[in-house]
C-alpha positions as CSV (number, residue, x, y, z in Angstrom):
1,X,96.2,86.9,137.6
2,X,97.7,87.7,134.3
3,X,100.3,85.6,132.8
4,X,102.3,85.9,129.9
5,X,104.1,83.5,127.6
6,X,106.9,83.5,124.6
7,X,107.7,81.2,121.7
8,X,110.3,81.5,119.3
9,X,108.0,79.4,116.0
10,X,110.0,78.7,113.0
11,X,107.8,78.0,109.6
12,X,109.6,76.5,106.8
13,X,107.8,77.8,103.2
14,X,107.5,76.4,100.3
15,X,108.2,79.6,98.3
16,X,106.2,82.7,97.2
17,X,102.7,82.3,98.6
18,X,100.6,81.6,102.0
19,X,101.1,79.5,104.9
20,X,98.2,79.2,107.1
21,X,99.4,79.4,110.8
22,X,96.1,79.2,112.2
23,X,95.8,76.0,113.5
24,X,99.7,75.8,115.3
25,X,98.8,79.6,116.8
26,X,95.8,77.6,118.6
27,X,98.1,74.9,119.5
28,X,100.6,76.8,121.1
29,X,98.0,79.3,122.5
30,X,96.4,76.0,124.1
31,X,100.0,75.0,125.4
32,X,100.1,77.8,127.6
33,X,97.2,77.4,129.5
34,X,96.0,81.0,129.4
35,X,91.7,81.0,128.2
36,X,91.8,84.8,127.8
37,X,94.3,87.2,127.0
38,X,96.0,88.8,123.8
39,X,98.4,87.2,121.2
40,X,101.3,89.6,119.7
41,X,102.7,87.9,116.5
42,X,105.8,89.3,114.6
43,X,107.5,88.3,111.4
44,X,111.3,88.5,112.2
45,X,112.0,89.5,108.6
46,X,111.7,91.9,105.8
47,X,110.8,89.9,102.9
48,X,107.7,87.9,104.7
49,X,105.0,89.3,106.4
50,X,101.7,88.6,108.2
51,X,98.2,88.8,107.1
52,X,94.6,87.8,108.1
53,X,92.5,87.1,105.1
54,X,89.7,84.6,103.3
55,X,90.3,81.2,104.6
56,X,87.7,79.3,102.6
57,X,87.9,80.3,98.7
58,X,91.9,80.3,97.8
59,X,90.9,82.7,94.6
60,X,91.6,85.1,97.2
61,X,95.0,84.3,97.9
62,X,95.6,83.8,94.6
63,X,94.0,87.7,93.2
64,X,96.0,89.0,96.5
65,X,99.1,87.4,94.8
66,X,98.9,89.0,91.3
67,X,97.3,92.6,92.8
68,X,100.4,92.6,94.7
69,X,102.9,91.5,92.1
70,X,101.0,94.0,89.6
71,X,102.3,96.6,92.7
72,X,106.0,95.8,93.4
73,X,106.6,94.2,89.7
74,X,110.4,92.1,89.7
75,X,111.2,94.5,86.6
76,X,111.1,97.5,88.9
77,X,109.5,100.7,88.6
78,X,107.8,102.6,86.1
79,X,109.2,105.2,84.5
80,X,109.0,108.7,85.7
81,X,108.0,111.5,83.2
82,X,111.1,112.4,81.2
83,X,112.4,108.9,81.7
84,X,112.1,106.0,79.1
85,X,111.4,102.4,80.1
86,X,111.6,100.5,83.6
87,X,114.2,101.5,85.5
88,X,115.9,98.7,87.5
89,X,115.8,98.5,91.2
90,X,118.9,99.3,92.6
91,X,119.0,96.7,95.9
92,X,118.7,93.3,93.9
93,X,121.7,91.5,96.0
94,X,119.5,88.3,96.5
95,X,118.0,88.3,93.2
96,X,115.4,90.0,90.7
97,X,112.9,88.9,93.8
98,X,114.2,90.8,96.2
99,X,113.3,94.5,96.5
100,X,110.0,93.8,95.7
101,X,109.8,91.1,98.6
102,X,111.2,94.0,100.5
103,X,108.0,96.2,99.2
104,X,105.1,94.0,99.4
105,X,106.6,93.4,103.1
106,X,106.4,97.2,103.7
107,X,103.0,97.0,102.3
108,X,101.4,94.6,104.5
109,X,102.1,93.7,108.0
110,X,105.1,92.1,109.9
111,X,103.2,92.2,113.5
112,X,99.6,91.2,114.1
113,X,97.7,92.1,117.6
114,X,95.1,89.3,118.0
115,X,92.5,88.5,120.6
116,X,92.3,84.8,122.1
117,X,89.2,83.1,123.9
118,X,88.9,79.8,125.7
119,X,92.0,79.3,124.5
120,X,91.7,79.6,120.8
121,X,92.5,82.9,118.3
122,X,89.0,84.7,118.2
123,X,88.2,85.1,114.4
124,X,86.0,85.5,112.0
125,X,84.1,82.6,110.7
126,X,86.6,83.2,107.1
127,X,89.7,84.0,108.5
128,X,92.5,82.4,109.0
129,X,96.1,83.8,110.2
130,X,98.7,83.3,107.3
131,X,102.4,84.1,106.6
132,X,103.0,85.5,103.4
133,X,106.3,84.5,102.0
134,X,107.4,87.0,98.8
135,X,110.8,85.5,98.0
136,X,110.3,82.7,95.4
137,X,112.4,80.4,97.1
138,X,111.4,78.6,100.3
139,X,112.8,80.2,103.7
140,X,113.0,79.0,107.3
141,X,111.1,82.1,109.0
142,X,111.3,83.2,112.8
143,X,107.8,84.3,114.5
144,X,107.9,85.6,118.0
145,X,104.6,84.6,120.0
146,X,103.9,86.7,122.9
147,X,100.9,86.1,125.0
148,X,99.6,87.5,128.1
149,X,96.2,87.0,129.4
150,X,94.5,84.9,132.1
């Protein structure tokens, strides 16, 4: 018989960078009691998102960090031809941080679908579940966990 379950988490970060969430995703999947079943994870926000990535060698994170600034830079965009220098981006009401939080979000991912077994997230031996915060300041951030399985 199928069963479902939802959490409200709330992840307190530390600024710009990666918060691993494996480990409390396999505490709370364990919680519920369900062995089998699927685990629906969604960043309630537009300046965070979600990401499964390299666990083991935190070059990774750290390469994924500058790609992505090098990508949504804080002075704003290039300059189109005809046009001379960056040109600003217009939403900045939080802060030079804050339209290219809004683009790195859009980017990446704010839901992940994952797959759960005896209990535990089913992953690769590398990967770990992390939320990657792109404001430079820490945030409390809201994660809904839905799970239904068996």
């Amino acid at each position: 018989m199928l069963s479902q379950s939802l959490q409200v988490l709330e992840v307190d970060t530390a600024g710009a960078g990666f918060t691993d969430l494996t480990g409390s995703l396999n505490r709370e999947i364990a919680a519920s009691g369900l062995q089998l079943g699927t685990a629906t994870l969604v960043c309630q926000h537009t300046s965070a998102s979600l990401t499964i990535n390299e666990n083991a060698d935190p070059r990774v994170l750290h390469d994924l960090t500058a790609a992505f600034a090098a990508l949504a830079p804080e002075a704003g965009v290039a300059p189109l031809p005809g046009q001379s220098g960056w040109q600003p981006y217009r939403h900045n009401d939080e802060g030079p941080d804050d339209m290219p939080s809004h683009i790195r979000t859009a980017l990446t991912a704010t839901s992940l679908s994952l797959t759960f077994q005896q209990g535990r997230l089913l992953l690769g031996t590398w990967q770990a579940v992390y939320l990657w915060e792109h404001r430079r300041a820490g945030q409390r951030r809201r994660l809904s966990l839905h799970l239904i399985g068996a």
